[in-house]
Backbone bond lengths (Angstrom), bond angles and torsions (degrees), N, CA, C in turn:
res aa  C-N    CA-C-N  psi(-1)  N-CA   C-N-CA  omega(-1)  CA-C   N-CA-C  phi
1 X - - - 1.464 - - 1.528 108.54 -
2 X 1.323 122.51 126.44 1.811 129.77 158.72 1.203 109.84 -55.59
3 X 1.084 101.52 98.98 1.711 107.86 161.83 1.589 125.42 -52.95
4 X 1.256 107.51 -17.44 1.501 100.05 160.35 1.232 116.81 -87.70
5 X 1.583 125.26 -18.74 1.527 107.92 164.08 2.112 125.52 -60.73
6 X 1.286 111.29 -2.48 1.337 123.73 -167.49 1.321 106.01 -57.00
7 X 1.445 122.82 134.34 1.205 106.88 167.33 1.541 122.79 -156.86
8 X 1.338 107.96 124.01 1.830 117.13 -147.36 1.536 92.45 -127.51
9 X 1.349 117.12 -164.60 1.257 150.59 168.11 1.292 122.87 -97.85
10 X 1.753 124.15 99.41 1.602 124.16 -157.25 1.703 86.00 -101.87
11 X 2.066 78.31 148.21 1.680 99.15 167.29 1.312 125.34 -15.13
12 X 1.784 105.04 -51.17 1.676 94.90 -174.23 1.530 122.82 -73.66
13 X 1.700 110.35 -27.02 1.170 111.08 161.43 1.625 144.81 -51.94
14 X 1.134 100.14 -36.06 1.239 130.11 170.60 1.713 110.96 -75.87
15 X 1.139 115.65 -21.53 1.726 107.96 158.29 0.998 130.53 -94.65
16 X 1.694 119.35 -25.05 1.222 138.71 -177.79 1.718 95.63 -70.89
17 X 1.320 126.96 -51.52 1.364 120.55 -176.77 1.609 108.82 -73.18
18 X 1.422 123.31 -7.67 1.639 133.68 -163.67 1.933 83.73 -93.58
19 X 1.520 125.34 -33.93 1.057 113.66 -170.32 1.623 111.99 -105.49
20 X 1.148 96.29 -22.14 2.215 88.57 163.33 1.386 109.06 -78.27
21 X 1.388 137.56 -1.63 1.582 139.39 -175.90 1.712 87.37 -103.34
22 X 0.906 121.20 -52.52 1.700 119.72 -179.92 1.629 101.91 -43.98
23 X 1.669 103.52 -78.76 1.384 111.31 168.27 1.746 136.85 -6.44
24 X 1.537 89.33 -56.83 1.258 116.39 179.19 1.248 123.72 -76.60
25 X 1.538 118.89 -22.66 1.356 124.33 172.38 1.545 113.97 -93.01
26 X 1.194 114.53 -21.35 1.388 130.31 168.66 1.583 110.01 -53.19
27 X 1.180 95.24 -51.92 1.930 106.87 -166.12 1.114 93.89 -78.34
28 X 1.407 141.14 -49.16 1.133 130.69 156.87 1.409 144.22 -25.64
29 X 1.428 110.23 -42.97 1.408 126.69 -165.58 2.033 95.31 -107.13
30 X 1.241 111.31 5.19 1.761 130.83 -177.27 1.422 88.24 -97.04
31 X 1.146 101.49 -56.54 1.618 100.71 -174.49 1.628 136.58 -47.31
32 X 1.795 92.24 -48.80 1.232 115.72 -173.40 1.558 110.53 -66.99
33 X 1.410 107.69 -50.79 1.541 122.90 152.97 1.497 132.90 -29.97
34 X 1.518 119.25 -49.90 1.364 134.67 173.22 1.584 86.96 -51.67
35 X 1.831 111.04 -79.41 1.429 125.88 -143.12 1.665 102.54 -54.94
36 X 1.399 112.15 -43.74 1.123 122.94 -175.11 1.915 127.05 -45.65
37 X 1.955 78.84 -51.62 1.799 94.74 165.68 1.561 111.47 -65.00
38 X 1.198 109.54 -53.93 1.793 106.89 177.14 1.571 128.42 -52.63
39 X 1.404 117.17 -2.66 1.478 142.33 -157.82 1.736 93.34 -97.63
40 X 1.885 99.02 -62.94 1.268 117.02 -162.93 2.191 97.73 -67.54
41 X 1.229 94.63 -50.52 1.797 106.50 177.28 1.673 97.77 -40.40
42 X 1.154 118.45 -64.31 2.067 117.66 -155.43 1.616 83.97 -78.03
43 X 1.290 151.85 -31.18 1.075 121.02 -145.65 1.937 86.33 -102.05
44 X 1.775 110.90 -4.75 1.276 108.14 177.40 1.886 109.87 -80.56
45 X 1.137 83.68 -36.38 1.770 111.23 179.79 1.652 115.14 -55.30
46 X 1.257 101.17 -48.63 1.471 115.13 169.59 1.461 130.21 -57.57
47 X 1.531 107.16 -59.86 1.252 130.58 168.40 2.092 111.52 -49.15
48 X 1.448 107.15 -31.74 1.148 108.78 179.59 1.240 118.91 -88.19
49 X 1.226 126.57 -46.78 1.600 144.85 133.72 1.619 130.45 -11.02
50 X 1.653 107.08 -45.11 1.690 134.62 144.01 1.237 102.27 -42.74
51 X 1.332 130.67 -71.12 1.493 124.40 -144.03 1.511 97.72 -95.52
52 X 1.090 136.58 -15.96 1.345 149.68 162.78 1.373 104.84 -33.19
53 X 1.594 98.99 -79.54 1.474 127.84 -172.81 1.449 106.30 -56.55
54 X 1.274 131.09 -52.40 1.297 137.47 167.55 1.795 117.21 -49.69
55 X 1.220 102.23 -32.68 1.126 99.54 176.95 1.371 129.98 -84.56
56 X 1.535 114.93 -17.84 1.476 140.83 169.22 1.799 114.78 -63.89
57 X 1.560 79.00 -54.62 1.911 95.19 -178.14 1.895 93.57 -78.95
58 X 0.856 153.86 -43.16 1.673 140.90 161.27 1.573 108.66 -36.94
59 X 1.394 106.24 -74.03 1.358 102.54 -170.29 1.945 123.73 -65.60
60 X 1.445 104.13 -16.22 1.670 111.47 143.76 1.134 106.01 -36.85
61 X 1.425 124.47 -99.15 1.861 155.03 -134.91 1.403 78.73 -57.55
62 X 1.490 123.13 -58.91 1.477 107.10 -163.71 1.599 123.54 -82.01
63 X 1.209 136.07 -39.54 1.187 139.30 144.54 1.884 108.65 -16.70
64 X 1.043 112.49 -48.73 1.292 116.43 -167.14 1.775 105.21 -61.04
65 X 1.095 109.44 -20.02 1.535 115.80 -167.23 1.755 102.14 -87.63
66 X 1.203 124.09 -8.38 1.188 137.57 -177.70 1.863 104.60 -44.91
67 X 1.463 125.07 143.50 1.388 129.17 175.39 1.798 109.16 44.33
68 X 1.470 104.48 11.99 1.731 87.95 -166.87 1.572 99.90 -67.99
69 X 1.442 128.14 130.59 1.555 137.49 158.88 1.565 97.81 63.48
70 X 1.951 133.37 51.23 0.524 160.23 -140.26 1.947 99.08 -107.56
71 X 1.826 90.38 -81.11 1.509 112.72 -173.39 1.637 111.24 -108.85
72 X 1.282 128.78 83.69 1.831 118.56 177.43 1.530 80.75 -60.45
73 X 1.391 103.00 107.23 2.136 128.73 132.74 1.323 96.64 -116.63
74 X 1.416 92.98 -167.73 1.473 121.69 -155.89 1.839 100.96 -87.86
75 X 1.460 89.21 -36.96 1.924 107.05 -170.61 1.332 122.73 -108.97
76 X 1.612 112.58 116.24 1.201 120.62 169.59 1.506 122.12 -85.49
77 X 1.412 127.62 127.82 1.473 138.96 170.00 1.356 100.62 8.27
78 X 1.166 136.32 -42.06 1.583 141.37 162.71 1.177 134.98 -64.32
79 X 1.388 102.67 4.69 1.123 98.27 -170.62 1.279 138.02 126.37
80 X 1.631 135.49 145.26 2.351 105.43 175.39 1.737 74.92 -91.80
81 X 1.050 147.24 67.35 1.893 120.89 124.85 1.459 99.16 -107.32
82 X 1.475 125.71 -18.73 1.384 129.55 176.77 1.412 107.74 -111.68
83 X 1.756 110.36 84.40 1.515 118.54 153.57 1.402 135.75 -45.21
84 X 1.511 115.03 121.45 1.474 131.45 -169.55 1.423 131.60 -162.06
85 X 0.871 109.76 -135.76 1.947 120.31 -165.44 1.450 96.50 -153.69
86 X 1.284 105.45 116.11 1.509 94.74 172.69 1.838 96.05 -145.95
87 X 1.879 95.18 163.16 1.807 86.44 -166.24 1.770 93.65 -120.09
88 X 1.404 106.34 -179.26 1.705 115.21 -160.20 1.437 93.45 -109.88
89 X 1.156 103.29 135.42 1.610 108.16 -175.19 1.884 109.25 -87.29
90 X 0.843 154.57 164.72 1.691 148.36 -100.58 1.352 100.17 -16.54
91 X 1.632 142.35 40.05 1.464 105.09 156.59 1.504 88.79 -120.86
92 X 1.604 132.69 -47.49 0.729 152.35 149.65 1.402 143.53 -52.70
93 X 1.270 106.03 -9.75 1.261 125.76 159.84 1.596 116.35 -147.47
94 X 1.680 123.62 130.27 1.484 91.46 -153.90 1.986 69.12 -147.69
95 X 1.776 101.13 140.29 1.576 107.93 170.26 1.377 101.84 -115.01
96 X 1.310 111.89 150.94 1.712 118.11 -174.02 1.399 93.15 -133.48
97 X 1.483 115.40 161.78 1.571 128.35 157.75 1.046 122.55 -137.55
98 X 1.165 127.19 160.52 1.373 134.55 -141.38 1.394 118.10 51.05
99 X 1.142 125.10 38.55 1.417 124.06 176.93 1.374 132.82 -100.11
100 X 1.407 121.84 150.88 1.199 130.31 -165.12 1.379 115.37 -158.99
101 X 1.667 122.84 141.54 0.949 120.62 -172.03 1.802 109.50 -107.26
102 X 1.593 138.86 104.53 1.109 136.64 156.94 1.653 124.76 -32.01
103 X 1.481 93.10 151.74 1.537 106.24 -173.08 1.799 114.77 -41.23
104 X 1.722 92.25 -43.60 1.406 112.49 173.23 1.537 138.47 -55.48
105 X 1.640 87.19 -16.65 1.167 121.25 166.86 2.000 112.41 71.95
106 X 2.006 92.52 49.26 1.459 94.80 178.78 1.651 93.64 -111.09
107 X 0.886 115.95 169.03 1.542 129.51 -151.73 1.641 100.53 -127.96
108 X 1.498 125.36 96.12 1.501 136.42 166.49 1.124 125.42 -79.18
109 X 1.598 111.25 172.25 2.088 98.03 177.45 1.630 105.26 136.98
110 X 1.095 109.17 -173.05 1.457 113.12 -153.35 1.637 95.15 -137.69
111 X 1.420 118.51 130.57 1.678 115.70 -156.06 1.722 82.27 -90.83
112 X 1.361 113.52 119.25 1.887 119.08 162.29 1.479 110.04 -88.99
113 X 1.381 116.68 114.22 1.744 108.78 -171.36 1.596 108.80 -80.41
114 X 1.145 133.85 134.96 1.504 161.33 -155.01 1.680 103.90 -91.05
115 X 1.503 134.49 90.94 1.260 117.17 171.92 1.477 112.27 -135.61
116 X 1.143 129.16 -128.00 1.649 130.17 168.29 1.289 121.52 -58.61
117 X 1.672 104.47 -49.91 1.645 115.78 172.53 1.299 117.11 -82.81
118 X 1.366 112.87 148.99 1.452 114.13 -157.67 1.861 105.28 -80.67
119 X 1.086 103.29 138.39 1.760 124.54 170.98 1.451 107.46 -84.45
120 X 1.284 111.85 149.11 1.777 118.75 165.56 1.757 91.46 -127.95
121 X 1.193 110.42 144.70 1.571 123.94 132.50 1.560 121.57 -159.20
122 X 1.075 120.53 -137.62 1.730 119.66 -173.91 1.507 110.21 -154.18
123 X 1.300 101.97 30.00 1.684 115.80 176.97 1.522 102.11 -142.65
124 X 1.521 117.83 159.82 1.647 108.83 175.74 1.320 70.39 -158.94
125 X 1.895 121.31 137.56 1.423 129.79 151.32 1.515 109.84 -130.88
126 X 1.291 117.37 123.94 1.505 123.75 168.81 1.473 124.89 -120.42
127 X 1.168 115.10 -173.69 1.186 105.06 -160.57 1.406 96.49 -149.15
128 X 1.547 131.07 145.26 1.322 142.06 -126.98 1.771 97.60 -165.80
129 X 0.867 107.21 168.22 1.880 132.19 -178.64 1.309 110.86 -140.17
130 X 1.529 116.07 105.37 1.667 112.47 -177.36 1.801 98.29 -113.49
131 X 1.244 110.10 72.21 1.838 112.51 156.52 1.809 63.46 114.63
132 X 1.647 117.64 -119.69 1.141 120.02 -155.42 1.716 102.59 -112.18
133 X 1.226 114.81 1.49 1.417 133.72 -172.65 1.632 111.89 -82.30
134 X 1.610 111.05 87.71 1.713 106.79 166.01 1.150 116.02 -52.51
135 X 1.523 119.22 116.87 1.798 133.45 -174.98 1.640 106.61 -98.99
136 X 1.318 131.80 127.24 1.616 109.17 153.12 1.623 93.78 -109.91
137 X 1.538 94.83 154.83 1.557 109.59 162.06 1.326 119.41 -127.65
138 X 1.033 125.41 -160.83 1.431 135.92 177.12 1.110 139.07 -169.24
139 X 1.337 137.15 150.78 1.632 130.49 173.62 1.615 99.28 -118.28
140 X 0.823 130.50 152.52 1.556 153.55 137.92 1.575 149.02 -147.00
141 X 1.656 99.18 123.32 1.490 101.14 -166.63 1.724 111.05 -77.74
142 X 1.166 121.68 151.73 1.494 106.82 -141.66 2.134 92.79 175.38
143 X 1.566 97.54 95.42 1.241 100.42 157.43 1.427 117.37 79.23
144 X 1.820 105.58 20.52 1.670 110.53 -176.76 1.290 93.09 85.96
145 X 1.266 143.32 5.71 1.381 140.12 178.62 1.352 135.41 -120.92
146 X 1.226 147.49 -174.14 1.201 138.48 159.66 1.864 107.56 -138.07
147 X 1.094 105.81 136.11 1.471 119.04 -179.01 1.634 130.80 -133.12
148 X 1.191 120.00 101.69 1.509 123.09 -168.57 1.363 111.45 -82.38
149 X 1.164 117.06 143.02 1.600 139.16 -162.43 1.510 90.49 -110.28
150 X 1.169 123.47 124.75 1.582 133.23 -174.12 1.533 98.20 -85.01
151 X 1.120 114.14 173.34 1.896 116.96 159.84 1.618 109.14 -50.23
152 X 1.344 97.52 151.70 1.612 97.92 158.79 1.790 86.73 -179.00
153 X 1.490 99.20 147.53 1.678 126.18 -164.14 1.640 92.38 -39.46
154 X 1.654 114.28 142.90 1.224 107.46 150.37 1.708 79.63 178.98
155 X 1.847 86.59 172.27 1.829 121.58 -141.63 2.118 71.98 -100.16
156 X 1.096 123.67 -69.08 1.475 121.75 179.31 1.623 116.66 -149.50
157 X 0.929 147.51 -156.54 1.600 148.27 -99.86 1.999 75.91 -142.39
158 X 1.016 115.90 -67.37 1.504 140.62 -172.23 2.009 103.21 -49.11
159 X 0.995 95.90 -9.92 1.596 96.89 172.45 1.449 116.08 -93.06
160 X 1.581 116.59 8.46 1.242 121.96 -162.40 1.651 123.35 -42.14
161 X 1.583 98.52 -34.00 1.866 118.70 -166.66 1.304 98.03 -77.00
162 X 1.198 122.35 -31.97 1.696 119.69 -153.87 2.088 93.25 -101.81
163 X 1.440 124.10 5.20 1.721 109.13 -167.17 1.597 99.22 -105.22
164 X 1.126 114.24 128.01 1.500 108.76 -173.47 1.721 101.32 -92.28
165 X 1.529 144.88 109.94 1.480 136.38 168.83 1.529 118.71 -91.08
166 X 1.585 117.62 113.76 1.432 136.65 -158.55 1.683 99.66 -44.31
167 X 1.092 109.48 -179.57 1.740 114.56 157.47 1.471 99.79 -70.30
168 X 1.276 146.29 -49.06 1.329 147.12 -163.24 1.593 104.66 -58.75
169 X 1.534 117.29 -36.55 1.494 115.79 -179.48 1.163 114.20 -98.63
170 X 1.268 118.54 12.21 1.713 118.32 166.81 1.364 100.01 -101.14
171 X 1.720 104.88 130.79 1.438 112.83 173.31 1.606 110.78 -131.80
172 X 1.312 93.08 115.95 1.818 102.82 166.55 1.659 116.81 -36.99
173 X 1.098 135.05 60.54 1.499 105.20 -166.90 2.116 102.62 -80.43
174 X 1.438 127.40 -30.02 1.304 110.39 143.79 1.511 113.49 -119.18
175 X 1.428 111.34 148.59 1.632 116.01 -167.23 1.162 109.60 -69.66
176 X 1.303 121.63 150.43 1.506 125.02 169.40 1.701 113.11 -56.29
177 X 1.165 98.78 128.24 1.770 107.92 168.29 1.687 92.25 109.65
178 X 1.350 126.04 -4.34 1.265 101.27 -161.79 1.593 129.69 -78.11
179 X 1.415 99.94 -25.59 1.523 141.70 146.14 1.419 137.85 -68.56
180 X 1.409 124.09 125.14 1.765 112.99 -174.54 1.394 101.89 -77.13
181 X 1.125 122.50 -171.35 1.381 126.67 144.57 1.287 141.75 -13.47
182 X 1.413 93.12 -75.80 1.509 125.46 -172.14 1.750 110.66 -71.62
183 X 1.401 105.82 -5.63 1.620 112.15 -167.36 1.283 112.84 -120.32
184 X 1.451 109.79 -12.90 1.689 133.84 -160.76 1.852 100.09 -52.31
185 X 1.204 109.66 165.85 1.935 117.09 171.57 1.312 93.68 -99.56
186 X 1.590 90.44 129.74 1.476 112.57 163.86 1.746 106.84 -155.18
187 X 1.584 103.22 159.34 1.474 115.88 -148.13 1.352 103.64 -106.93
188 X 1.451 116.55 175.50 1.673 117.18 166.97 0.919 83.41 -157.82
189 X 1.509 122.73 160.93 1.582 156.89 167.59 1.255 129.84 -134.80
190 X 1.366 116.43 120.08 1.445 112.65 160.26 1.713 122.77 -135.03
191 X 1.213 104.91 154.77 1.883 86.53 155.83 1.259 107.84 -102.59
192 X 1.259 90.17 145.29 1.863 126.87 -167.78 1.044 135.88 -172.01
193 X 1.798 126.59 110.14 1.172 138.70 160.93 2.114 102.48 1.03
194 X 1.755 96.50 99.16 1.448 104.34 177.60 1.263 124.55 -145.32
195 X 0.889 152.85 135.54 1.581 141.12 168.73 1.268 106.20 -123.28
196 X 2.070 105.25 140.42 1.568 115.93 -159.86 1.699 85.12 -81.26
197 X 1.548 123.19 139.70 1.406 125.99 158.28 1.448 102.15 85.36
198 X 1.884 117.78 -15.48 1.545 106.63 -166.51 1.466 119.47 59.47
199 X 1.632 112.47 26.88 1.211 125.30 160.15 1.159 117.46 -74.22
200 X 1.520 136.14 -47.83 1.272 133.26 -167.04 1.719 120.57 -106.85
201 X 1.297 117.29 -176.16 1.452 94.62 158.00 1.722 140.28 -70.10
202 X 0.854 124.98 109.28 1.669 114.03 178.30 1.345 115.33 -33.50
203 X 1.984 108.47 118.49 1.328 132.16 172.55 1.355 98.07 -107.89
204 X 1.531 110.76 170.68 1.183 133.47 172.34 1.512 104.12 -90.29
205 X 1.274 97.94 90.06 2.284 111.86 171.25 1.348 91.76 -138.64
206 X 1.368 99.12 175.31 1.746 141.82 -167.83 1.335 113.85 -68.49
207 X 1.659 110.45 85.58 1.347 118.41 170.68 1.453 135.61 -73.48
208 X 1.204 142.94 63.82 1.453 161.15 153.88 1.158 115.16 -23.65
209 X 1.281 114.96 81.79 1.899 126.89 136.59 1.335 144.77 -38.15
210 X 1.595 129.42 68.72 1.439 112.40 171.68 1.129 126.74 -73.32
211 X 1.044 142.64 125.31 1.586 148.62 -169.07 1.693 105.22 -108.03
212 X 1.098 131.11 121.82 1.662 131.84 159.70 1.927 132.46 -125.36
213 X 0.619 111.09 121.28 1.376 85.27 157.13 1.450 144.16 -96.79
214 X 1.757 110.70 132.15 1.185 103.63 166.36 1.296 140.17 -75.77
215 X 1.532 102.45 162.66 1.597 109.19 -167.91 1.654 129.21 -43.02
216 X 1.670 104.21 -24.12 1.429 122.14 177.39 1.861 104.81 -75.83
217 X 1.353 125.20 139.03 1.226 127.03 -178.47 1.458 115.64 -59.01
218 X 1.314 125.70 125.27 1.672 130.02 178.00 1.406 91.54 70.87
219 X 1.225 135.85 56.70 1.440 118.22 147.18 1.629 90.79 -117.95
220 X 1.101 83.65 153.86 1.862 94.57 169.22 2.126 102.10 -157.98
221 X 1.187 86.40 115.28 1.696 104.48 167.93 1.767 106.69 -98.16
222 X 1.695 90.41 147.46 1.443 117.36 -166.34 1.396 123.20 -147.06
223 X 1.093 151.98 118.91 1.092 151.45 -111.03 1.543 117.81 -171.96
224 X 1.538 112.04 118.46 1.788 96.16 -163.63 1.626 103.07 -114.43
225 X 1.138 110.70 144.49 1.551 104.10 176.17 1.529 106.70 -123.71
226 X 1.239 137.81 102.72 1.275 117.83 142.83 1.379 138.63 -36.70
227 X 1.816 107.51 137.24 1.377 87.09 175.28 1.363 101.00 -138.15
228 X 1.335 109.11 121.17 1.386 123.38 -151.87 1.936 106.79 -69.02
229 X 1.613 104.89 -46.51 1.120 91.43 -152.72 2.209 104.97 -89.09
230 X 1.202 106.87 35.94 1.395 128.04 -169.65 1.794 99.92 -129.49
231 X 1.674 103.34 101.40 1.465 92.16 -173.72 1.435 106.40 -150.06
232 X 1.374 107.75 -24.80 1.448 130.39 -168.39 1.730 107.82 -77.71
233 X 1.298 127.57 146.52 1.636 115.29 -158.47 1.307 96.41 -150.34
């Protein structure tokens, strides 16, 4: 046999194919990595987005309970041809900022008064009638979080500094940290021509702004609640 007819696979060949198989497992294992992180990100994104939404639709349902069977007068938010109970907005409904609720569970902050022009803060306390029982509650955003203040006895809304709420009536509805800064819940208020559902005619009651941001960059959700039985000023 001519040894120059021989013909195999030389050293350099054999690395050059040793380094497109390397290559190839690389991009591969780049890949898996990317998809993998983007998997763990949406299902982080989601989960935050959950408690968002949950936290919007909570602080609705409860807001809504605001002045209910508050004041027996003659005139409901509608009006004296529509007899009712209706409650006074800063006594009965009162927004603070800078607020925060201690371990002890006393409630701080700065009283923002509620009129035509719109208010911001990051606390909302009102005050409610359960059978014959004056209730105040509360929401406050607080630490990337949001935290609901259950009922507990009180004369009106304006007693906020002096009501102590147990560990049992503080409820995480989103956990602290879950939110940066820049994304945190915070409120606005006004009175303003509103109707809850756009069922009735639009009166002049207590228009409530939640503002948040979501987890996606430049989104920001906002959310209005009327509250019907809060009208009086």
């Amino acid at each position: 046999m001519n040894p120059s007819r021989c013909r195999g696979m030389s050293l350099i060949s054999l690395m050059v194919g040793l380094f497109i198989g390397l290559f190839s497992l690389l991009s591969m294992v780049n890949l898996y990595k990317v998809q993998a992180k983007q998997t763990v990100q949406t299902k982080s994104t989601n989960r935050i987005d959950g408690q968002i939404s949950l936290g919007l639709v909570v602080a609705q349902m409860e807001m809504q309970k605001a002045g209910f069977g508050v004041e027996a007068n003659t005139d409901s938010c509608e009006g004296a041809s529509t007899p009712g109970r209706a409650g006074t907005v800063n006594r009965d409904f009162v927004m603070l900022s800078g607020a925060a609720i201690s371990e002890s569970g006393v409630l701080t902050g700065t009283g923002v008064t509620i009129n035509t022009a719109l208010a911001a803060g990051n606390a909302l306390v009102w005050r409610w009638k359960d059978g014959t029982t004056d209730q105040c509650s509360g929401i406050v955003s607080q630490g990337g979080g949001l935290k609901l203040l259950q009922e507990v006895a009180c004369s009106d809304a304006t007693q906020w500094s002096t009501l102590t709420w147990t560990a049992a009536k503080i409820k995480d509805v989103v956990s602290a940290g879950t939110l940066n800064a820049d994304k945190k819940f915070g409120f606005s208020a006004q009175m303003a021509p509103c109707a809850p559902y756009g069922r009735s005619a639009p009166a002049e009651v207590l228009l409530v702004t939640t503002t948040v941001g979501q987890s996606m960059n430049a989104v920001t959700v906002t959310n209005d609640v009327c509250i019907p039985n809060i009208c009086k000023n």
